[in-house]
C-alpha positions in Angstrom: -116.0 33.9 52.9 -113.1 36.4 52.2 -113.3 39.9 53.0 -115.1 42.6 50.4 -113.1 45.6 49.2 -114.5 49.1 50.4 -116.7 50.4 48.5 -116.0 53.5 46.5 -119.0 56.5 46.5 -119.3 56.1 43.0 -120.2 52.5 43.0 -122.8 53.0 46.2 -124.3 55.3 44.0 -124.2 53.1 41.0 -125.6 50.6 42.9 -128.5 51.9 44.5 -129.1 53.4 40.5 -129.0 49.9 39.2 -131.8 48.9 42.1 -133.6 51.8 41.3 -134.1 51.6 37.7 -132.3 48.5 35.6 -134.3 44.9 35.3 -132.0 42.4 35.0 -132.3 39.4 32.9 -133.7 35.8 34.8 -133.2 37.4 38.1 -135.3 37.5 41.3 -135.4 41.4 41.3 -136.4 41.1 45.3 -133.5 39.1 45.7 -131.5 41.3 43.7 -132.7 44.6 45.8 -131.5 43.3 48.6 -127.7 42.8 47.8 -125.2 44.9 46.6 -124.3 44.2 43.3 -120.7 43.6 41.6 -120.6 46.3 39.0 -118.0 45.7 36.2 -116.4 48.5 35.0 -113.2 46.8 32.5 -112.4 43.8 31.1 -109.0 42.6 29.6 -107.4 39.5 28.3 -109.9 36.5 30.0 -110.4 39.0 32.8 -113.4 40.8 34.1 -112.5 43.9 36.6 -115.1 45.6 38.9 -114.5 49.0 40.0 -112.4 48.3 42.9 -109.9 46.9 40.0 -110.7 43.0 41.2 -109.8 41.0 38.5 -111.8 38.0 38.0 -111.4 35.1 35.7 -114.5 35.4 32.9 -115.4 31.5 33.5 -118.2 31.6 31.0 -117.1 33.8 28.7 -119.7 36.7 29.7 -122.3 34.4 29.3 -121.2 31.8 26.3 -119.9 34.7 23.9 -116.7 36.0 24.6 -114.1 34.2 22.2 -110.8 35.4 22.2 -110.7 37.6 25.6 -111.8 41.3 26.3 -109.8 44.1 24.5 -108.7 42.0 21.7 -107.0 44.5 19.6 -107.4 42.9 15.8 -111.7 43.3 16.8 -111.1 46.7 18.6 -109.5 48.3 16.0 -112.2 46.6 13.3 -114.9 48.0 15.2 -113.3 51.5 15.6 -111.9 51.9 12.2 -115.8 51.1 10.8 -117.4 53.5 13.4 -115.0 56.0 11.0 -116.6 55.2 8.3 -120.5 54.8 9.4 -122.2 53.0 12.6 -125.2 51.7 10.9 -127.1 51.6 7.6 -130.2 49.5 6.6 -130.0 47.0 4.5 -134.2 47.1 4.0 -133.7 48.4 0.2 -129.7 49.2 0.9 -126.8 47.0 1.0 -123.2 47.6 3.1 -119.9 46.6 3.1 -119.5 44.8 6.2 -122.5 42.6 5.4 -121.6 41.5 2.5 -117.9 40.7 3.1 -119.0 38.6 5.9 -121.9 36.9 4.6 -119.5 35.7 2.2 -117.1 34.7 4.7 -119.4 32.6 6.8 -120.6 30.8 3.4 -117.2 29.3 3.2 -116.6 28.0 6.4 -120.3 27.1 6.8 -121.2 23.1 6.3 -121.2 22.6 2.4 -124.3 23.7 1.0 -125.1 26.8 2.6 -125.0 29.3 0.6 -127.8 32.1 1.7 -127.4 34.5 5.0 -130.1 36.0 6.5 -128.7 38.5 9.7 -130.4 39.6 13.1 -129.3 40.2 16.2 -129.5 37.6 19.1 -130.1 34.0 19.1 -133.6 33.5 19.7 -134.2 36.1 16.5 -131.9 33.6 14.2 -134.2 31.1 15.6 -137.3 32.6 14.7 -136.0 33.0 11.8 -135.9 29.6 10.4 -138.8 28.4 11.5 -140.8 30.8 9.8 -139.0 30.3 6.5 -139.3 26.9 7.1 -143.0 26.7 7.1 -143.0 29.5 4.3 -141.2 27.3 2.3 -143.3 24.5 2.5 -146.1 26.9 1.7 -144.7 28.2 -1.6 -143.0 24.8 -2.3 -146.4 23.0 -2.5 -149.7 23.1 -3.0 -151.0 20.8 -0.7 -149.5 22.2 2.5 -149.7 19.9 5.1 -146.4 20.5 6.9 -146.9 23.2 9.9 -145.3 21.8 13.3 -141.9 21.4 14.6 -140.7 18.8 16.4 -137.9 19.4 19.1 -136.3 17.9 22.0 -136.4 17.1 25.6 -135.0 19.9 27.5 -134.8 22.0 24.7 -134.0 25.9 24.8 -133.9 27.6 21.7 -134.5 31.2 23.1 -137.3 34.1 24.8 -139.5 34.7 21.5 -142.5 33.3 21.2 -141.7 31.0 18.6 -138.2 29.4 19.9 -140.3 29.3 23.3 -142.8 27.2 21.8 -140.1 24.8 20.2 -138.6 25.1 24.2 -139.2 23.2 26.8 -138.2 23.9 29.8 -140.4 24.7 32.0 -138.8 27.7 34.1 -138.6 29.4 31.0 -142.1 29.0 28.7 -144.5 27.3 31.6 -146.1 31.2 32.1 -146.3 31.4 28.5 -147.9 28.4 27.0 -150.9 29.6 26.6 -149.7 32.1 23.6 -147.3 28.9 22.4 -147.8 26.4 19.5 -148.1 22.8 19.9 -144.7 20.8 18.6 -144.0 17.5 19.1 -141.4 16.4 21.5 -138.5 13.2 21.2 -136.4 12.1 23.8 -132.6 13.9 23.9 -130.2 11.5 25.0 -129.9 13.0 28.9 -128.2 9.8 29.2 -127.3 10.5 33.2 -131.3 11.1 33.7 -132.7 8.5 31.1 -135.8 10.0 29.3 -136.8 7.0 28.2 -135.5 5.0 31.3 -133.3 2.6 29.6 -129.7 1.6 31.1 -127.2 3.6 29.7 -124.9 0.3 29.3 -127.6 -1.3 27.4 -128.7 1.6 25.6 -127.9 2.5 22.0 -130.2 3.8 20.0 -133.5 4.1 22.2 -133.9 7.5 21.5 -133.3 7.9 18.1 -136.1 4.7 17.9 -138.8 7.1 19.6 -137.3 9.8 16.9 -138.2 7.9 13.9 -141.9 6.7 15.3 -142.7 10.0 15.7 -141.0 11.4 12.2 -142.7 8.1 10.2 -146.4 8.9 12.5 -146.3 12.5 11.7 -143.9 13.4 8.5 -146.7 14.8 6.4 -147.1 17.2 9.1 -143.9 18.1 9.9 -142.4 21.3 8.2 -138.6 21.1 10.4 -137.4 19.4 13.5 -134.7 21.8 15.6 -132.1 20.5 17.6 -129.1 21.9 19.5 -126.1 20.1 17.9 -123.9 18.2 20.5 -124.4 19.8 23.5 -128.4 21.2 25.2 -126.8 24.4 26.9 -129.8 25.6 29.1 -130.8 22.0 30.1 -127.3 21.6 31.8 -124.6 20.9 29.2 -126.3 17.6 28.1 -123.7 16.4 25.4 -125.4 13.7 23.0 -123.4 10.3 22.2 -121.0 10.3 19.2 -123.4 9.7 16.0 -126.5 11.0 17.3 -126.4 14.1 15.3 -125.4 12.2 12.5 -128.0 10.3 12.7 -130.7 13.0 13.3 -129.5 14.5 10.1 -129.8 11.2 8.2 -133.5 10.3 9.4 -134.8 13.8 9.0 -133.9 13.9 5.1 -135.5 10.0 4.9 -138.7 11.1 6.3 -138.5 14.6 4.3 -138.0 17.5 7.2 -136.2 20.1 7.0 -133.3 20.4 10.1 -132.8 23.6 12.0 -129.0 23.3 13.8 -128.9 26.0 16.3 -125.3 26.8 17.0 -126.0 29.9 19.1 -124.3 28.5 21.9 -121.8 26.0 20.3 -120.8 27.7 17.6 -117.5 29.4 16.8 -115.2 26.8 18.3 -116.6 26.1 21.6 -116.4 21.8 20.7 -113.4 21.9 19.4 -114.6 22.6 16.2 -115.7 25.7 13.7 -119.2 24.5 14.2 -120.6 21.0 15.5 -122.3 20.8 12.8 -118.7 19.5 11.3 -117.9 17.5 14.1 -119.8 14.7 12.5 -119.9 15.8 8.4 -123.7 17.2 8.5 -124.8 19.9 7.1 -128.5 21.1 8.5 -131.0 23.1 6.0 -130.9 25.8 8.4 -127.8 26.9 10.8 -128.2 29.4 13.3 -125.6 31.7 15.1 -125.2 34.5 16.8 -123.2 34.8 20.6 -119.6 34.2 19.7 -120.2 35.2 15.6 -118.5 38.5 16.7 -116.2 37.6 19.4 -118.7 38.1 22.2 -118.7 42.0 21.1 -121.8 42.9 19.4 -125.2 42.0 18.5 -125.3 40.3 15.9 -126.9 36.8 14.2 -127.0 34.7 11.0 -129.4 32.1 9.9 -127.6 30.6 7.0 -129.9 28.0 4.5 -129.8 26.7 1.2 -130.2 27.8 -2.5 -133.1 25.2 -2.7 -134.6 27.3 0.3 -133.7 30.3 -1.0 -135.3 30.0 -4.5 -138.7 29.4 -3.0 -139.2 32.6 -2.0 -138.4 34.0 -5.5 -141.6 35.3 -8.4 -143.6 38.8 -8.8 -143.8 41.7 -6.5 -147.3 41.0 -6.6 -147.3 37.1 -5.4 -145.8 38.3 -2.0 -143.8 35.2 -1.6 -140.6 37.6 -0.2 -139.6 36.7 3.3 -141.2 39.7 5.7 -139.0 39.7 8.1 -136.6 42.0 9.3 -135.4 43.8 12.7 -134.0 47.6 12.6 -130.3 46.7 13.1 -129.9 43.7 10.8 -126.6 43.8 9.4 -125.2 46.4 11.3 -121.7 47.4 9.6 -120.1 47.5 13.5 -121.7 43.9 13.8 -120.5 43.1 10.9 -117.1 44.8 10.9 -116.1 42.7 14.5 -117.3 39.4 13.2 -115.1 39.6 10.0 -112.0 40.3 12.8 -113.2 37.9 14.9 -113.0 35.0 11.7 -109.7 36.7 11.0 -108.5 35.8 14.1 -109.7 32.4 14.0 -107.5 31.8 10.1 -104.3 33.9 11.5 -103.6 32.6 14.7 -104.9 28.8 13.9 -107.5 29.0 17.1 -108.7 25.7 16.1 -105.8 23.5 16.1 -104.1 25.3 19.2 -107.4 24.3 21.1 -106.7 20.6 21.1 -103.8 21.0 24.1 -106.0 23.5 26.2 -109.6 20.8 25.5 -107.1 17.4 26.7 -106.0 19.4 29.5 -109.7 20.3 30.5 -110.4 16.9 30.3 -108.1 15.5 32.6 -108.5 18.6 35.3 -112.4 17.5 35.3 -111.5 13.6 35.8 -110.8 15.4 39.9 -114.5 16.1 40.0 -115.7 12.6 39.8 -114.6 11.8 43.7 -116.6 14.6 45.3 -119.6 13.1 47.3 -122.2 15.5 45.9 -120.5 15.7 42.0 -123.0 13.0 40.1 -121.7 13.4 36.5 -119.3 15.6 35.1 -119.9 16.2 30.9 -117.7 17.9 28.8 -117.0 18.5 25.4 -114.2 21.0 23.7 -113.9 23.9 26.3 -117.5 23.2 27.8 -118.2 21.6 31.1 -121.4 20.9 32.9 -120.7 19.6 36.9 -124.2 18.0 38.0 -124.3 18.6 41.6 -126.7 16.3 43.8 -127.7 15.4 47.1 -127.1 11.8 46.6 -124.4 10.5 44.5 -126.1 7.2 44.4 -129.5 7.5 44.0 -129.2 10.7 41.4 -131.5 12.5 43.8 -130.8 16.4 43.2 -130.8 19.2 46.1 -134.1 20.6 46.8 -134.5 23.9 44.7 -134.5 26.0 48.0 -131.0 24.8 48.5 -129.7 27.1 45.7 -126.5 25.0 45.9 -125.1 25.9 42.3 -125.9 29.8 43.3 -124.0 29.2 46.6 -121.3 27.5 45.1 -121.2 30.3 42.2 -120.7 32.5 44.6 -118.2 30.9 46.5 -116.1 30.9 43.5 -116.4 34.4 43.3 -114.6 35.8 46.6 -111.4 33.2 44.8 -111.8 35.3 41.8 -113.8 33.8 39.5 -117.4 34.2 37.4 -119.4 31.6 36.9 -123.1 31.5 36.2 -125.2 28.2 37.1 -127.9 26.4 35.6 -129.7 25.6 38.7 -127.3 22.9 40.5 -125.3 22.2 37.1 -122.0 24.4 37.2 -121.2 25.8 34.1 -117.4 26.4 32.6 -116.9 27.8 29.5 -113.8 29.9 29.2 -112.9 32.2 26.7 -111.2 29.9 23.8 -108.1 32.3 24.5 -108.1 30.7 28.1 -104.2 29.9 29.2 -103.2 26.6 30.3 -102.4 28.2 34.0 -106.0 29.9 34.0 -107.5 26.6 33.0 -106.0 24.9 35.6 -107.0 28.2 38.4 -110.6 27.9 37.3 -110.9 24.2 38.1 -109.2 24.0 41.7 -111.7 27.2 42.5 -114.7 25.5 41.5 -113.7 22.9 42.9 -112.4 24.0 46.7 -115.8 25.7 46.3 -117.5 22.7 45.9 -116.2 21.0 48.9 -116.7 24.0 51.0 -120.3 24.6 49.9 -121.0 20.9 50.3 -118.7 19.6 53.1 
């Protein structure tokens, strides 16, 4: 382990302040007591800088939202000439500029069809979202309502309310809570490293999707939406799906008649290599959610965007209450709003797209390294996101007891070299800003993985 900077007054104090009085997010606070905690003070370009002016690589993105680096000018500038102007207005009974020069913005890159935006202001909100205007629209749309579950997938996390818990699954997360959850049916996401239906992956084609439709033909009439993370589960470990599964989701959902909720919190914005996943294989969902990188990793902010067809449902008389009642004090925020119109600029201008395909081949190839360490069991990637499965036993697939914390050891490892990652248990996770250099790229994988080797042996 490398040597620790002194430590400035200021940041003792701040310190002992933060142990005194802040919470912090899934975090073992008696854990967290105990240690002295890296304050971050600046951030610039893909860097993070504590108060000692370390610099340290931002290896996943501050958390999956950062796009284009910290301090990006075009944004800066958005938000500051908008704070000029006014910081926030409602849009309960009041509309903005900002709101509606993005809304229509995100219509025409959205999946064809999309037409209607509904804002919040974090991903499980977006969420929440579209599943209740999805079972309000089967409500208004029909008399005999029938449909009023979900179904969802293996290893799902779709956020921390109580209704994206309940379409969750993982048990760290909504165990505590089930009691308060609602029941929704569960098909098998293509984990194909840790089979959930226990078929050979060589042999294996369409297994999953099989138990998808049994359960969509058994249970249709009940069915008001299925949700599904598009390409990649985030918070179950990076599981990326096999080319077509999507596609195929999408095609059986509209045969058996239920709506599809994409949520794109986490993939959206260019983190596959495309605008949204959605497009990496032509579908376009009833509902799409986003939030995280919709402003460049620089506000709160969230869209769930859904169709005319949707839309029109909740149209009649005042008196018929059929409007959506739903709302949250800062929807639409005109700083939100303001940075997320810069931050699709900056997408158009400077082509982030097409200049990604270099950085994503170079990824690639600097992850193909991984596959010989002893304790590395699979390595899945997709665009600028990477998922390192670390286990005990390379050949059995058995993982490191939990006590082990070896993700956590590793992750910190990583940070004496100067860099910040943030595990999901004993999967590491990379996921650099898109504005990541080719040089950076390369930094981030020979620290991960010199701190693999030294964690491990």
């Amino acid at each position: 382990m490398k040597k620790t900077e002194k430590k400035t007054g200021r940041e003792k104090g701040l310190q002992e302040l933060d142990k005194l009085h802040v919470w912090h997010p899934f975090t073992q606070m008696s854990e967290w007591e105990k240690s002295d905690p890296l304050i971050i003070e600046k951030g610039r370009g893909n860097y993070l800088i504590d108060m000692n002016g370390k610099r340290y690589l931002d290896g996943v993105s501050s958390l999956w939202v950062n796009v284009h680096g910290h301090g990006k000018r075009r944004i800066d500038t958005a938000i500051k000439r908008q704070l000029d102007r006014i910081a926030h207005s409602t849009l309960l009974g009041l509309a903005n500029v900002p709101s509606i020069e993005l809304a229509k913005k995100l219509v025409d890159i959205a999946p064809r069809g999309l037409k209607k935006v509904f804002y919040s202001d974090n991903g499980s909100t977006a969420v929440e979202i579209a599943l209740k205007m999805a079972f309000q629209y089967w409500e208004q749309a029909h008399d005999n309502f029938e449909k009023k579950k979900f179904i969802a997938f293996t290893g799902a996390y779709h956020g921390d309310t109580f209704g994206s818990m309940s379409v969750g699954e993982i048990d760290i997360f909504v165990k505590k809570y089930r009691p308060l959850l609602f029941s929704t049916l569960r098909a098998p996401y293509p984990y194909c490293y840790r089979c959930p239906v226990e078929k050979d992956r060589k042999d294996c084609k369409t297994a999953c999707l099989e138990v998808f439709e049994e359960t969509l033909k058994k249970h249709s009439h009940e069915l008001a939406a299925c949700v599904i993370e598009p390409l990649v589960q985030g918070a179950a470990g990076m599981i990326t799906s096999p080319p077509g599964f999507l596609k195929e989701v999408r095609r059986l959902t509209k045969k058996y008649n239920v709506l599809l909720i994409a949520d794109e919190v986490a993939v959206g914005f260019g983190r596959t290599g495309h605008m949204f996943a959605c497009d990496a294989e032509g579908v376009t969902p009833d509902f799409l959610c986003l939030a995280k990188g919709i402003t460049g990793g620089y506000m709160p902010l969230a869209a769930t965007l859904t169709t005319e067809k949707i839309y029109r449902t909740f149209l009649g008389e005042y008196a018929e209450y059929k409007a959506f009642f739903h709302g949250h004090t800062y929807t639409g925020n005109p700083l939100g709003c303001a940075a997320a119109i810069a931050n699709l600029d900056i997408f158009e201008k400077e082509e982030v797209i097409k200049n990604l395909k270099p950085r994503i081949a170079l990824f690639k190839k600097l992850l193909k390294d991984f596959e010989s360490l002893n304790h590395v069991g699979e390595v899945r990637q997709l665009g600028l996101i990477a998922g390192i499965e670390l286990v005990k036993d390379k050949a059995s697939k058995e993982p490191f007891a939990p006590k082990d914390r070896i993700g956590s050891l590793v992750s910190t490892d990583a940070r004496e070299s100067g860099l910040l990652i943030r595990p999901l248990g004993d999967v590491l996770v990379i996921m650099p800003p898109l504005s990541i250099k080719e040089a950076e790229l390369k930094r981030i994988c020979k620290i991960v993985y010199d701190s693999i080797r030294e964690i491990t042996g």
